[in-house]
Structures are given as structure tokens and as C-alpha cells.
C-alpha positions, 0 to 999 in steps of 0.5 A: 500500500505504501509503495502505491502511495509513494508510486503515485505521488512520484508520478504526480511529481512528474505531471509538475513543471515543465513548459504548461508553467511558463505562462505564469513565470514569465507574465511576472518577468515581464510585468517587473521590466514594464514597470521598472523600464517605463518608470526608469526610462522616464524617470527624470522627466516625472520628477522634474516636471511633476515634483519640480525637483533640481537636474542634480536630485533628479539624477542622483534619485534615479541613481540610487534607485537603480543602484539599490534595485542592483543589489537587493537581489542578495537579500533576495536570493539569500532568503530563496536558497536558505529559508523560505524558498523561490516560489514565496519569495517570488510571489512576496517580492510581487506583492511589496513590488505591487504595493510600491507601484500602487503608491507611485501610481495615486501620488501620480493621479491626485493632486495633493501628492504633487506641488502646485503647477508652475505659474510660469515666468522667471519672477515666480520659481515652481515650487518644489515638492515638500517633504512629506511628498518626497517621502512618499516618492522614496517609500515608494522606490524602496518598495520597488526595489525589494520586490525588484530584489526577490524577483529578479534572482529567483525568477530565472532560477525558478523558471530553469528547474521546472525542467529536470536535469536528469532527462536529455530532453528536459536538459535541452528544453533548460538551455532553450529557457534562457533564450526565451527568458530574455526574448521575453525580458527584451519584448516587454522593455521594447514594449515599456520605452514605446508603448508605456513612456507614450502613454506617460507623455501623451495621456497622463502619467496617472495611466502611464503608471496605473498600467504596468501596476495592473498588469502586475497585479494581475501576474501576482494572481496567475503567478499564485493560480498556478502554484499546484503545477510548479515544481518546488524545491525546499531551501536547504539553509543557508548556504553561507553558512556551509560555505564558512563551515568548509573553510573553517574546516580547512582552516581547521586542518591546514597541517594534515596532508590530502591522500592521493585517494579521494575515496577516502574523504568524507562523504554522507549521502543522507545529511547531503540529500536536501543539496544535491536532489539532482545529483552528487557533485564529484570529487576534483583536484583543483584547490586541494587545500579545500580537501582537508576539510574532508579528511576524516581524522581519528580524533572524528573516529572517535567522536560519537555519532561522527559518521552520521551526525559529524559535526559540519564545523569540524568534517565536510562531506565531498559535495560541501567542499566542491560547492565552494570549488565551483564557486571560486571556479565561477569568479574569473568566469563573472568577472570578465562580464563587468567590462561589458556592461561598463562599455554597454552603459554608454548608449545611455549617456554619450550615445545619446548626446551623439544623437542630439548634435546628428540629423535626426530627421527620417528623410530630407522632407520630413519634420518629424525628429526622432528622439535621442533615446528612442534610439535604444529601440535599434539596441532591443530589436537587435537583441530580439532578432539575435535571440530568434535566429540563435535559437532557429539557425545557430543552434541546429547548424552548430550542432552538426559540427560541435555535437554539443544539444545546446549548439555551442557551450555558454563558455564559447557563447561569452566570448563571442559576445564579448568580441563583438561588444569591442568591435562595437565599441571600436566602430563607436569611435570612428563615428565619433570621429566622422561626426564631429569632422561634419559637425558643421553640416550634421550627418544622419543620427543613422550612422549610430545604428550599427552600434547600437545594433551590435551592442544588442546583439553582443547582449544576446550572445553575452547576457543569455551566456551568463545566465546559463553559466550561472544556472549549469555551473552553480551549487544546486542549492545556490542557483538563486544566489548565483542568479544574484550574482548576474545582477551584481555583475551589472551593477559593477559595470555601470559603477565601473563606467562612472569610475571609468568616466570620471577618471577621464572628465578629471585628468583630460579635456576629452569630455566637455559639454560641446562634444565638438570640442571634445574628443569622446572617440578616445574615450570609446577606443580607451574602453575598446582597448580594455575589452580587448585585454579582457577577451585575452583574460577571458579566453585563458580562464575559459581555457583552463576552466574545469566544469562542475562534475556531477554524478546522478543516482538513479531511483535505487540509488546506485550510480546512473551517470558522471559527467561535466555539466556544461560540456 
């Protein structure tokens, strides 16, 4: 009878996940980007126009949104993987992310949460917004950013396990995940910086607002209403915690030698069995230090209950110790990414002062101007149109000759992101160049296209190839945090355009306000350079890169396969 119960519900476990439970993942995704996109991307003209505050404060409140919306995927992914797991986290950080949309969207709609309109005339200054309605606009932000923070790091995570790693095809449908993730991503910001910032422009920011709040709203409801199809993995504690316990193991036992047996280091199947649901991860040689916190010492021997119940501070088990190896394995990989996002920031600072010194016109005859920063809308269908012929013609031309299911190996994928993000850097330059040399007679705002074009393309093979290493190569009871870590990644490199920026402005005249007295091509080719020296950087730490090694047990519990993950 019990057999029975147990054969039931194991084909009740199948029946969950896989691709019926994507509907309701990605409507949440997509409802974040429509709000935070069509917010951010018109951020500064609702908060000088509407709450009448200064350029600088303006500036400086977007910043700190941004910012603080970068790193709040820590907390968030923290509370995933240790405590209270990814659908609940997902499903909090929507509803705190609602509430902050909802206050944005009533001090937007009723007057009394604004200042009074301006008078006009220079006699008569606009009266900026008190304190108490400033208060609200920050209440609001930070509300939105913690949602931002829970749903940003678990939803990718989320929405990957739904299809289980021990099958070929469920394995394959993961890799394709990504891709549609970002496709997904993409199409709602293309969709937040026309559609929702007209509406702010043009209708009112009342609806501008009030839209993407309800279609969050509404993904709050599907993304609960298919909870009984998901699949659900139970957090496993924290995973700093088992981090910290295998260095101080390590440290612990720094005098003992490692045999040359892995055999003989520690391992129990039973207290690893919440942290490795999809498989044991194997023994490697790399970091052999990290091996002394599994040496079972006789003084362990002779501590009662040591074999299952040991003390984790004193002994580790092989999987613990190679949790932490992959980690430390992934951080030259992560940090060849920072670059990128460091020459991608661009577009939306010099980029855009490009454009409003080019003809912006779409023909001779015509009047209508394009907007500087519509010209993103080149970066985002680039990114799309890459994304689809990926998935439709790379992938199944590449597997001919590689034999690898996914095409190309996400190591390979970074990197050819990676040389064409400096090939459009390079081209950034000599355009630069050719515009301020026809400053007199200016050229088509057009010529940015390539750029822009090559930089959403470079995204598409970058970005996407990011996420799957996180995702394939990060400790299974880790993967929101390793989400988390891509983006963190994007946060150090727009921190490192501003460094970077900052350093020029201060020690050169290439950056002045006139960009035709300027010289930003030196600029672009100074970042162009970098890239350069970090594509030699990344190919040697693809090159010598060891892929995590994970052995699946079948249902009996004997060995059913080893291999390298990713490879």
C-alpha cells in the first residue's frame, strides 16, 4: 500500500513543471521590466516636471534607485536558497513590488501628492515638492526595489528547474529557457520605452503608471493560480553558512596532508540529500587545500555519532567542499562580464548626446525628429532578432559540427559576445570621429545604428551566456544566489563606467559639454582597448576552466551517470 502511495505521488511529481508553467513565470518577468523600464526610462522627466525637483536630485534619485534595485537581489536570493524558498519569495517580492507601484501610481493621479503647477515666468520659481511628498516618492522606490530584489534572482532560477536535469530532453528544453527568458525580458522593455513612456507623455502619467501596476497585479494572481503545477524545491539553509563551515574546516586542518585517494574523504549521502536532489557533485583536484576539510581524522573516529551526525564545523562531506570549488571556479568566469556592461552603459549617456548634435530627421522632407533615446529601440530589436535566429539557425547548424544539444557551450557563447561588444565599441569611435569632422553640416543620427545594433546583439550572445553559466555551473542549492550574482555583475559595470568616466572628465579635456570640442572617440577606443585585454583574460580562464562534475543516482540509488555539466 505504501509503495502505491509513494508510486503515485512520484508520478504526480512528474505531471509538475515543465513548459504548461511558463505562462505564469514569465507574465511576472515581464510585468517587473514594464514597470521598472517605463518608470526608469522616464524617470527624470516625472520628477522634474511633476515634483519640480533640481537636474542634480533628479539624477542622483534615479541613481540610487537603480543602484539599490542592483543589489537587493542578495537579500533576495539569500532568503530563496536558505529559508523560505523561490516560489514565496517570488510571489512576496510581487506583492511589496505591487504595493510600491500602487503608491507611485495615486501620488501620480491626485493632486495633493504633487506641488502646485508652475505659474510660469522667471519672477515666480515652481515650487518644489515638500517633504512629506518626497517621502512618499522614496517609500515608494524602496518598495520597488525589494520586490525588484526577490524577483529578479529567483525568477530565472525558478523558471530553469521546472525542467529536470536528469532527462536529455528536459536538459535541452533548460538551455532553450534562457533564450526565451530574455526574448521575453527584451519584448516587454521594447514594449515599456514605446508603448508605456507614450502613454506617460501623451495621456497622463496617472495611466502611464496605473498600467504596468495592473498588469502586475494581475501576474501576482496567475503567478499564485498556478502554484499546484510548479515544481518546488525546499531551501536547504543557508548556504553561507556551509560555505564558512568548509573553510573553517580547512582552516581547521591546514597541517594534515590530502591522500592521493579521494575515496577516502568524507562523504554522507543522507545529511547531503536536501543539496544535491539532482545529483552528487564529484570529487576534483583543483584547490586541494579545500580537501582537508574532508579528511576524516581519528580524533572524528572517535567522536560519537561522527559518521552520521559529524559535526559540519569540524568534517565536510565531498559535495560541501566542491560547492565552494565551483564557486571560486565561477569568479574569473563573472568577472570578465563587468567590462561589458561598463562599455554597454554608454548608449545611455554619450550615445545619446551623439544623437542630439546628428540629423535626426527620417528623410530630407520630413519634420518629424526622432528622439535621442528612442534610439535604444535599434539596441532591443537587435537583441530580439539575435535571440530568434540563435535559437532557429545557430543552434541546429552548430550542432552538426560541435555535437554539443545546446549548439555551442555558454563558455564559447561569452566570448563571442564579448568580441563583438569591442568591435562595437571600436566602430563607436570612428563615428565619433566622422561626426564631429561634419559637425558643421550634421550627418544622419543613422550612422549610430550599427552600434547600437551590435551592442544588442553582443547582449544576446553575452547576457543569455551568463545566465546559463550561472544556472549549469552553480551549487544546486545556490542557483538563486548565483542568479544574484548576474545582477551584481551589472551593477559593477555601470559603477565601473562612472569610475571609468570620471577618471577621464578629471585628468583630460576629452569630455566637455560641446562634444565638438571634445574628443569622446578616445574615450570609446580607451574602453575598446580594455575589452580587448579582457577577451585575452577571458579566453585563458575559459581555457583552463574545469566544469562542475556531477554524478546522478538513479531511483535505487546506485550510480546512473558522471559527467561535466556544461560540456
Amino acid at each position: 500500500m505504501e509503495d502505491k502511495e509513494e508510486q503515485n505521488a512520484g508520478q504526480h511529481e512528474k505531471w509538475k513543471g515543465g513548459i504548461k508553467t511558463m505562462p505564469f513565470i514569465f507574465a511576472n518577468e515581464v510585468s517587473e521590466k514594464l514597470a521598472v523600464v517605463g518608470f526608469s526610462a522616464n524617470m527624470v522627466s516625472y520628477l522634474t516636471e511633476q515634483l519640480h525637483m533640481p537636474v542634480a536630485k533628479a539624477a542622483t534619485t534615479l541613481t540610487n534607485f537603480g543602484g539599490t534595485a542592483s543589489l537587493t537581489p542578495l537579500l533576495g536570493a539569500f532568503l530563496a536558497d536558505a529559508y523560505i524558498g523561490r516560489f514565496w519569495t517570488i510571489a512576496a517580492a510581487t506583492f511589496i513590488y505591487l504595493i510600491g507601484m500602487s503608491s507611485l501610481t495615486i501620488s501620480a493621479t491626485l493632486p495633493q501628492f504633487r506641488p502646485p503647477p508652475c505659474s510660469g515666468g522667471a519672477a515666480l520659481p515652481c515650487k518644489e515638492a515638500s517633504t512629506w511628498q518626497i517621502a512618499v516618492l522614496y517609500v515608494s522606490l524602496l518598495l520597488a526595489a525589494i520586490g525588484a530584489g526577490g524577483i529578479r534572482p529567483c525568477v530565472v532560477a525558478f523558471g530553469a528547474e521546472q525542467f529536470g536535469e536528469a532527462d536529455e530532453t528536459e536538459r535541452r528544453r533548460t538551455w532553450r529557457f534562457f533564450n526565451w527568458y530574455y526574448f521575453c525580458m527584451g519584448a516587454s522593455m521594447l514594449m515599456a520605452v514605446t508603448v508605456v513612456v507614450y502613454v506617460q507623455d501623451n495621456v497622463g502619467w496617472g495611466w502611464g503608471l496605473g498600467l504596468p501596476t495592473i498588469a502586475m497585479g494581475i501576474s501576482l494572481i496567475s503567478f499564485i493560480a498556478g502554484y499546484p503545477m510548479y515544481r518546488n524545491a525546499k531551501p536547504a539553509g543557508s548556504p553561507f553558512t556551509r560555505l564558512a563551515q568548509v573553510v573553517a574546516a580547512a582552516v581547521r586542518k591546514r597541517r594534515l596532508e590530502v591522500g592521493r585517494e579521494p575515496g577516502l574523504l568524507y562523504e554522507n549521502d543522507e545529511i547531503d540529500k536536501g543539496i544535491s536532489m539532482a545529483g552528487k557533485l564529484s570529487h576534483t583536484s583543483s584547490l586541494r587545500f579545500l580537501d582537508k576539510a574532508a579528511i576524516l581524522t581519528e580524533q572524528d573516529k572517535l567522536t560519537p555519532n561522527t559518521y552520521s551526525h559529524p559535526n559540519l564545523w569540524h568534517l565536510s562531506t565531498v559535495h560541501r567542499v566542491e560547492e565552494l570549488k565551483s564557486l571560486i571556479r565561477m569568479a574569473p568566469i563573472w568577472a570578465a562580464g563587468i567590462l561589458a556592461i561598463t562599455a554597454a552603459a554608454q548608449q545611455n549617456t554619450f550615445s545619446l548626446q551623439q544623437a542630439r548634435t546628428m540629423n535626426r530627421r527620417i528623410s530630407p522632407s520630413s519634420s518629424f525628429q526622432i528622439p535621442p533615446g528612442s534610439m535604444t529601440l535599434f539596441t532591443m530589436l537587435s537583441m530580439l532578432l539575435t535571440i530568434s535566429l540563435y535559437d532557429r539557425l545557430l543552434v541546429p547548424l552548430a550542432r552538426r559540427f560541435t555535437g554539443l544539444p545546446r549548439g555551442i557551450s555558454f563558455l564559447l557563447r561569452m566570448g563571442i559576445g564579448f568580441a563583438i561588444s569591442a568591435s562595437a565599441t571600436l566602430i563607436a569611435g570612428f563615428v565619433e570621429l566622422h561626426r564631429r569632422r561634419k559637425s558643421a553640416d550634421p550627418i544622419s543620427v543613422f550612422w549610430l545604428v550599427p552600434q547600437y545594433g551590435l551592442f544588442g546583439a553582443s547582449e544576446a550572445f553575452t547576457s543569455i551566456g551568463h545566465l546559463e553559466f550561472f544556472y549549469d555551473q552553480s551549487p544546486e542549492s545556490m542557483r538563486s544566489t548565483a542568479a544574484a550574482l548576474f545582477w551584481l555583475s551589472i551593477s559593477a559595470g555601470s559603477y565601473g563606467s562612472t569610475v571609468l568616466v570620471g577618471a577621464v572628465h578629471r585628468y583630460t579635456d576629452w569630455l566637455v559639454d560641446d562634444l565638438n570640442k571634445g574628443r569622446l572617440e578616445y574615450l570609446y577606443w580607451i574602453i575598446t582597448g580594455l575589452q580587448v585585454l579582457n577577451l585575452g583574460y577571458y579566453v585563458l580562464c575559459a581555457r583552463f576552466y574545469v566544469y562542475k562534475p556531477l554524478r546522478v543516482e538513479d531511483d535505487g540509488g546506485g550510480r546512473r551517470g558522471e559527467g561535466m555539466m556544461g560540456s
